[in-house]
C-alpha positions as CSV (number, residue, x, y, z in Angstrom):
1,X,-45.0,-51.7,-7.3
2,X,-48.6,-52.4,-6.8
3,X,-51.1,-51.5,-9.4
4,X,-54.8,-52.5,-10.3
5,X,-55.3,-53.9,-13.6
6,X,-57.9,-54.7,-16.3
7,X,-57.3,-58.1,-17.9
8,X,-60.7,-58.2,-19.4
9,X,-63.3,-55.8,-19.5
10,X,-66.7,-56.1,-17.1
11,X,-67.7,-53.8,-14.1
12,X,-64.9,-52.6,-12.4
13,X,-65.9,-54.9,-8.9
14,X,-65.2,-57.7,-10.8
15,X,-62.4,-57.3,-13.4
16,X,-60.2,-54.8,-11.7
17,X,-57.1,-56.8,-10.0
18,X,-54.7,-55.3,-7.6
19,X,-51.4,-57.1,-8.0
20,X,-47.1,-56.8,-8.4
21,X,-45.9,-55.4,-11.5
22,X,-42.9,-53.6,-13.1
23,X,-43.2,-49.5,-12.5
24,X,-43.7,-48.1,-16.3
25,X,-40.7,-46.7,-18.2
26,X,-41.7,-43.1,-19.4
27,X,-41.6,-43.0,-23.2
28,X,-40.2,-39.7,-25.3
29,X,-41.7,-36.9,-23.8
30,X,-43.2,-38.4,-20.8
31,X,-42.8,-38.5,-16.8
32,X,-42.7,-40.6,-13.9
33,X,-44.8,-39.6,-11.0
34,X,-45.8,-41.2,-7.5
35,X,-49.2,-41.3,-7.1
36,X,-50.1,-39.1,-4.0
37,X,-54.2,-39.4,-4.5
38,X,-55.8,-40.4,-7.3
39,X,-59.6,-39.4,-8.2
40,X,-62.3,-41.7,-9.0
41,X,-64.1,-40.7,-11.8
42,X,-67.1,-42.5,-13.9
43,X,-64.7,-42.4,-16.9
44,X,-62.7,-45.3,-14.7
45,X,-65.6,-47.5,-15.0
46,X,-66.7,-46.8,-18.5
47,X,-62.8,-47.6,-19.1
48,X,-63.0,-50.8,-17.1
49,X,-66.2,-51.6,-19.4
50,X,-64.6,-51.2,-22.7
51,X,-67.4,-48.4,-23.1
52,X,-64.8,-45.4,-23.2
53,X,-64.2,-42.9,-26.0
54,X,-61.0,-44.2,-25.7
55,X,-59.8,-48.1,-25.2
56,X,-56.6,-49.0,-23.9
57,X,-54.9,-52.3,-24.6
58,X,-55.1,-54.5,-22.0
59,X,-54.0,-54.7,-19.7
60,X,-54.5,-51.7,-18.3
61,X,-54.2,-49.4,-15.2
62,X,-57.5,-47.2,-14.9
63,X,-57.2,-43.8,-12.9
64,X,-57.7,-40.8,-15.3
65,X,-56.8,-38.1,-12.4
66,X,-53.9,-37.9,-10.2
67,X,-52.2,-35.8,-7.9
68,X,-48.7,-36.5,-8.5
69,X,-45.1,-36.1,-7.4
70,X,-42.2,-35.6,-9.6
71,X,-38.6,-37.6,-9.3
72,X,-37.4,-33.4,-8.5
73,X,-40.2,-32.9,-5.7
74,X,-43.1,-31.2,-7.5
75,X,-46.3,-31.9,-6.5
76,X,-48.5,-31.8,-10.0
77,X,-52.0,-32.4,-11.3
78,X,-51.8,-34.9,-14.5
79,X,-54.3,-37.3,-16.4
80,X,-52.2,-40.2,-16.6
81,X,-50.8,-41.8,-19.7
82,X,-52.6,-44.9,-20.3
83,X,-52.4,-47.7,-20.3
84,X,-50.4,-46.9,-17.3
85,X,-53.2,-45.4,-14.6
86,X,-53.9,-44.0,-11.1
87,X,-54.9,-46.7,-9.6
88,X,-51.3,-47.5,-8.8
89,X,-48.2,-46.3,-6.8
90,X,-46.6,-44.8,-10.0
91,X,-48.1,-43.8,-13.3
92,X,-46.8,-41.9,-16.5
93,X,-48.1,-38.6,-18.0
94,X,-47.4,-35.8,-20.7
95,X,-45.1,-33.6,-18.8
96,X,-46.0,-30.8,-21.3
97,X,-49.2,-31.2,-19.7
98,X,-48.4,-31.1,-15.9
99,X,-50.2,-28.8,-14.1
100,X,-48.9,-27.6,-10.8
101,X,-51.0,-28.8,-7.5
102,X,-52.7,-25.9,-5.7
103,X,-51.0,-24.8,-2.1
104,X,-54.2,-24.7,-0.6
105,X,-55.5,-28.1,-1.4
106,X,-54.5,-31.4,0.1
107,X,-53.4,-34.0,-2.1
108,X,-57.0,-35.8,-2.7
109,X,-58.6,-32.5,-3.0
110,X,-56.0,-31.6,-5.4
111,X,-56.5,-34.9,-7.2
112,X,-60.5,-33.9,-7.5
113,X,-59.7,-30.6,-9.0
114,X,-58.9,-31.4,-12.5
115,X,-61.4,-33.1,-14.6
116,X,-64.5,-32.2,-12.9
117,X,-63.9,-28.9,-12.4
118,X,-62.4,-27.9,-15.3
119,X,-65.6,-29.7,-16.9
120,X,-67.5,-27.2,-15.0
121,X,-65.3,-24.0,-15.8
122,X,-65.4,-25.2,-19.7
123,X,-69.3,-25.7,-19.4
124,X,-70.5,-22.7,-17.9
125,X,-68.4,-20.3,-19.0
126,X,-66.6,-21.2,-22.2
127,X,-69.7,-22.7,-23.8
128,X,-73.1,-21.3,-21.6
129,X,-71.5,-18.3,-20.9
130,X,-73.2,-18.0,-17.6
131,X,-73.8,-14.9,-16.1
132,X,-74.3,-13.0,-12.3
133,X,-78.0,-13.0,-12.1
134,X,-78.8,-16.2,-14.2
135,X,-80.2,-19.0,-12.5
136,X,-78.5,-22.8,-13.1
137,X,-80.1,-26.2,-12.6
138,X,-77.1,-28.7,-11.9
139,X,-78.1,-32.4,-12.6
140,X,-76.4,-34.8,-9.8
141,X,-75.6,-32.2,-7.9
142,X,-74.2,-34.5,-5.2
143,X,-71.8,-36.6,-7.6
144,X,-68.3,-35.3,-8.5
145,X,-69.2,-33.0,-12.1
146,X,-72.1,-31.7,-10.7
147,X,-70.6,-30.6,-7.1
148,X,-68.2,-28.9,-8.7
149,X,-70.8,-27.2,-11.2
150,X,-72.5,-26.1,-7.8
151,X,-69.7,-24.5,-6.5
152,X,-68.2,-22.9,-10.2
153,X,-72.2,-21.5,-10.3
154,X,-72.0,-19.5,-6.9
155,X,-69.0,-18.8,-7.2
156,X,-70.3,-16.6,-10.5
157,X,-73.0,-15.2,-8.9
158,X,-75.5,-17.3,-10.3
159,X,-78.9,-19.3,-8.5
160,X,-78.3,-22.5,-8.4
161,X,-80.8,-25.3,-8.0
162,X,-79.7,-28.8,-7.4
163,X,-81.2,-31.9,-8.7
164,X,-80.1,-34.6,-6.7
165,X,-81.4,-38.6,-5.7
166,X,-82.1,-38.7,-2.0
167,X,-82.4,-37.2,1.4
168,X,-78.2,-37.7,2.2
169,X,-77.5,-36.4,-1.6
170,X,-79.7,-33.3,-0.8
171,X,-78.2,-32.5,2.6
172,X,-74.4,-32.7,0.6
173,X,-76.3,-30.3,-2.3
174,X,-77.1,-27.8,0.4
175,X,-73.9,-27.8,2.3
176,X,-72.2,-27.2,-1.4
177,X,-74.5,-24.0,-1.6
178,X,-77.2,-24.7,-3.7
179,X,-80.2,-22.3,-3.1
180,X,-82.5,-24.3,-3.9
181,X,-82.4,-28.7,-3.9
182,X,-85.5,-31.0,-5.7
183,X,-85.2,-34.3,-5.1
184,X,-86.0,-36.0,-7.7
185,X,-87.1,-39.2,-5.7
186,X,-89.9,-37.6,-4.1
187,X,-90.5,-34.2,-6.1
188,X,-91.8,-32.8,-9.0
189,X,-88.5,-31.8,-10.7
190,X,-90.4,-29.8,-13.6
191,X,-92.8,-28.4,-11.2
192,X,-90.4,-27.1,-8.5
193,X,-88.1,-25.6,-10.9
194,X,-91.1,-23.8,-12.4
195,X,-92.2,-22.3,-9.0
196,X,-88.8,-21.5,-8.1
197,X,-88.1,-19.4,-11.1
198,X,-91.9,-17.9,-11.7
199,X,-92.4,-20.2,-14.6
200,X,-89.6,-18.6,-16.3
201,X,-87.5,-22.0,-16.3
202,X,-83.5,-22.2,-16.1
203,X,-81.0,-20.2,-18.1
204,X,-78.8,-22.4,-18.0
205,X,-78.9,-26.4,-17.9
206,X,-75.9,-28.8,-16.8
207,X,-76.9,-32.1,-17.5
208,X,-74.1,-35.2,-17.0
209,X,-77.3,-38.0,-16.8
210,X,-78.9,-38.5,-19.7
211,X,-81.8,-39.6,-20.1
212,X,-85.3,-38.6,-18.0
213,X,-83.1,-35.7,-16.6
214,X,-82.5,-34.6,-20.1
215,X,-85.7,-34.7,-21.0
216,X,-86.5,-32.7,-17.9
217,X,-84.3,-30.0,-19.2
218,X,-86.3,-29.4,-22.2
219,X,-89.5,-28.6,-20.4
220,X,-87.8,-25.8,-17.9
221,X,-85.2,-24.5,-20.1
222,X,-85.6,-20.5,-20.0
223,X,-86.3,-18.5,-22.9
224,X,-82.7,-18.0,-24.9
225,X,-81.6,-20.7,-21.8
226,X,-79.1,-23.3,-22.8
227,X,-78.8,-26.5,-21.5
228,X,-74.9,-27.7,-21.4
229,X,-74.8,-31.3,-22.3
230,X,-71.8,-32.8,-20.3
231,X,-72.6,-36.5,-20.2
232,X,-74.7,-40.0,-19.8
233,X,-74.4,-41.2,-16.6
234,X,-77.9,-42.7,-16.7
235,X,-77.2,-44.8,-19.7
236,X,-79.1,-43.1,-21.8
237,X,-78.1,-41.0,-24.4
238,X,-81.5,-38.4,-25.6
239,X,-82.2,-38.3,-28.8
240,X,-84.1,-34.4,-28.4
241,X,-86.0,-32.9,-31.2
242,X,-84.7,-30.2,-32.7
243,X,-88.1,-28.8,-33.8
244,X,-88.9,-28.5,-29.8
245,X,-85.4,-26.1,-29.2
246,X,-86.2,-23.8,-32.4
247,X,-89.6,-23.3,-31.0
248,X,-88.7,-22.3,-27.6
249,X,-85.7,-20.6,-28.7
250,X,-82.9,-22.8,-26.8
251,X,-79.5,-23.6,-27.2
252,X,-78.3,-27.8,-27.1
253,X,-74.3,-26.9,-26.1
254,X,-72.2,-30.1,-26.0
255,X,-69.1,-30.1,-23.9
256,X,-66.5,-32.7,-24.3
257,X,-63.5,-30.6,-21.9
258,X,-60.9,-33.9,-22.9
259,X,-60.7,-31.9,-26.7
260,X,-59.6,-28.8,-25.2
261,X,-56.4,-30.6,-24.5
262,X,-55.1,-30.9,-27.7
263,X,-57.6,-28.2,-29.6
264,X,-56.5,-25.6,-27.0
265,X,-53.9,-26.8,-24.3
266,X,-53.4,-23.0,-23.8
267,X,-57.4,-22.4,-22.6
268,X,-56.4,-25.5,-20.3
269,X,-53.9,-23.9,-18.4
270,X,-55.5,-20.4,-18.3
271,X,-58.6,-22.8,-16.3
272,X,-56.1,-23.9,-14.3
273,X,-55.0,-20.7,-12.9
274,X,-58.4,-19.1,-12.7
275,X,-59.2,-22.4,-10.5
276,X,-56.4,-21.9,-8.6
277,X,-56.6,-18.6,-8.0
278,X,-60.9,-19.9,-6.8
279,X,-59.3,-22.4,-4.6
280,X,-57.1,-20.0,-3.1
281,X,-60.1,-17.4,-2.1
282,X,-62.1,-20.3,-1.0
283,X,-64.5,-19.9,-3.3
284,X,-64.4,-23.7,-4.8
285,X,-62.8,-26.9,-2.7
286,X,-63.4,-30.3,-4.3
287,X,-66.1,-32.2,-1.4
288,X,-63.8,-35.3,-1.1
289,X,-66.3,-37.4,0.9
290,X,-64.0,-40.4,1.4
291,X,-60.4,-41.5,1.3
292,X,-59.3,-44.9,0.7
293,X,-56.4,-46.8,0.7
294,X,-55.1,-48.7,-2.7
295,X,-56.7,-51.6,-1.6
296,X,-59.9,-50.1,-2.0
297,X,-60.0,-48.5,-5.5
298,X,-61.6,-51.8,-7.1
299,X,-65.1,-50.7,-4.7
300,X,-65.1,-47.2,-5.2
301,X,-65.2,-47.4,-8.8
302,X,-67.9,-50.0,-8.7
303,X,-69.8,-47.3,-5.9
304,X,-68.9,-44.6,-8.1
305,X,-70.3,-46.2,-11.2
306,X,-73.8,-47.2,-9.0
307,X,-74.1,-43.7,-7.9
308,X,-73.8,-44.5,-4.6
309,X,-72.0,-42.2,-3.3
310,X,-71.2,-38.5,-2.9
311,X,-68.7,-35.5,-3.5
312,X,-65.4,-37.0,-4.7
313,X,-63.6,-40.5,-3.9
314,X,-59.9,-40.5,-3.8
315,X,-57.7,-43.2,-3.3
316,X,-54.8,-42.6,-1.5
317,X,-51.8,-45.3,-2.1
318,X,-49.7,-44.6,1.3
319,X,-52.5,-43.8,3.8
320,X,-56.2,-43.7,3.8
C-alpha cells in the first residue's frame, strides 16, 4: 500500500515521504480500516516535529483523524493507532473506540468532525459552560478548532466574535456565522471587542494560539468570563499572572479533549451523538476547504502548520 512516513523528525514538507510498504497487522484489540479521508490537523505537524505530547517510534505514519471503512462495510470515525497513521491507504485503530460516521456528512467532512469539534463541544460546554445569551471570542476562527468553535457557539445561542488573520480568513469567519469578525492584521482586537460588548468584554474565551492572542484575552475577558485554553499554535505558550485573573474575577480553563478518552470514553461517545444529532439538523458541518489526493498530504500539513490556509484539509487517498 502507499503510506507517508517520518524517518526523521523536521517540518512535515521536508521529512514526510510517501512510499510502498506492508499494510499494518492489527494487534489484540485493534482494527483494520481503509482510509476514506483523512483530516489534517496541526497535531500532524507537531508529530512530524517530534514536538507532540506523544512521540511515536519511527518511523511513523502521521494522520490523527480518519474517516474509515471497516473489512464488514462500516463507515467509522477513528484516531488511528500509531505509529500506523492517516496519511495512508490503511491504518489501525482501537475498535472499542470506533465511532460511527454521520449519514449526513461526506467522507472528508466526516473525517473533520472528530477532533476539532469535539475540542469545541468539550471546551464550551463541558469546561466554560457556555450559555444562550453569552457572548464568545473564537481565536483563529478561520482554522479547523476555531471554525468549529464558531459554529458549536451559534449553534448555543451564543454571540460570537471571530478573531481571524486577513481579509480571505474573515470572509470564511463570516460565512461560518460569526456576528462580529476583527481582523487582527489591521484592527484593534482589544478595542473592537470592547465596543462590541459595551466594554463589558467576553464571557467566554477560546484561545488555540498562544501567545499575543492570549494575552489579548486577559484584557477583554468579562466579569466571571473564562477564557478556555485549547492550545499554542503561535508557538508561544503564556505564562499569565495569576494575581491579574483573581483581580478581575476570571476563570484560566485548560482543555486537553485527548484525556477524555481514557478518563471518560463514555462523555466521548455521548459528544458524539449530540454532534451527530447537530450535523443532522444542520446546525454544525465541518468547512472542508480543500480535498487532496494522497499525494498531496506532505503540503497540506506543511500549509496547515503555516496557517495558510482555511476551514479543514482532508486528504482523500482514492480521489481528490
Amino acid at each position: 500500500m502507499q503510506a507517508w512516513q517520518v524517518h526523521e523528525n523536521g517540518e512535515p514538507g521536508e521529512v514526510m515521504r510517501l512510499g510502498d510498504v506492508a499494510p499494518p497487522t492489527p494487534g489484540e484489540g485493534q482494527v483494520l480500516l481503509k482510509v476514506r479521508a483523512a483530516n489534517v490537523n496541526f497535531p500532524d505537524a507537531l508529530l512530524c516535529r517530534g514536538q507532540y505530547q506523544v512521540r511515536p517510534p519511527l518511523p511513523f505514519t502521521p494522520g490523527v483523524e480518519i474517516c474509515g471503512e471497516t473489512e464488514d462495510g462500516r463507515r467509522v470515525l477513528a484516531n488511528p493507532a500509531l505509529p500506523h497513521g492517516g496519511f495512508a491507504e490503511y491504518a489501525l485503530a482501537d475498535a472499542r473506540a470506533l465511532l460511527p460516521a454521520p449519514d449526513s456528512l461526506d467522507d472528508a467532512e466526516a473525517a473533520a468532525l472528530h477532533i476539532g469539534y469535539q475540542t469545541g463541544w468539550f471546551g464550551l460546554h463541558r469546561r466554560a459552560r457556555l450559555e444562550a445569551g453569552e457572548t464568545l471570542l473564537v481565536h483563529a476562527a478561520a482554522g479547523g478548532v476555531g471554525s468549529a468553535a464558531v459554529q458549536l457557539g451559534k449553534a448555543a445561542g451564543a454571540t460570537v466574535i471571530g478573531v481571524v488573520g486577513g481579509p480571505e480568513k474573515a470572509a470564511v469567519a463570516r460565512e461560518l456565522g460569526c456576528d462580529l469578525v476583527v481582523d487582527r492584521q489591521g484592527e484593534d482586537v482589544v478595542a473592537a471587542v470592547k465596543e462590541a460588548t459595551g466594554g463589558r468584554g467576553a464571557d467566554v474565551i477560546y484561545d488555540p494560539v498562544g501567545g499575543q492572542a492570549y494575552a489579548q484575552s486577559a484584557k477583554v475577558v468579562a466579569f466571571e468570563g473564562r477564557i478556555v485554553v485549547v492550545g499554542f499554535a503561535s508557538g508561544t505558550i503564556p505564562s499569565p499572572a495569576l494575581n491579574h485573573a483573581l483581580v478581575k474575577n476570571y476563570a484560566i480553563l485548560g482543555l486537553h479533549w485527548g484525556l477524555y478518552n481514557t478518563k471518560d470514553p463514555g462523555l466521548v461517545r455521548h459528544c458524539h451523538e449530540q454532534l451527530t444529532e447537530l450535523a443532522a439538523h444542520g446546525a454544525i458541518k465541518p468547512l472542508v476547504s480543500e480535498r487532496v489526493p494522497l499525494d498531496g498530504a506532505a503540503d497540506a500539513v506543511q500549509r496547515v502548520a503555516d496557517g495558510r490556509t482555511t476551514g479543514r484539509v482532508a486528504v482523500v487517498p482514492e480521489k481528490a
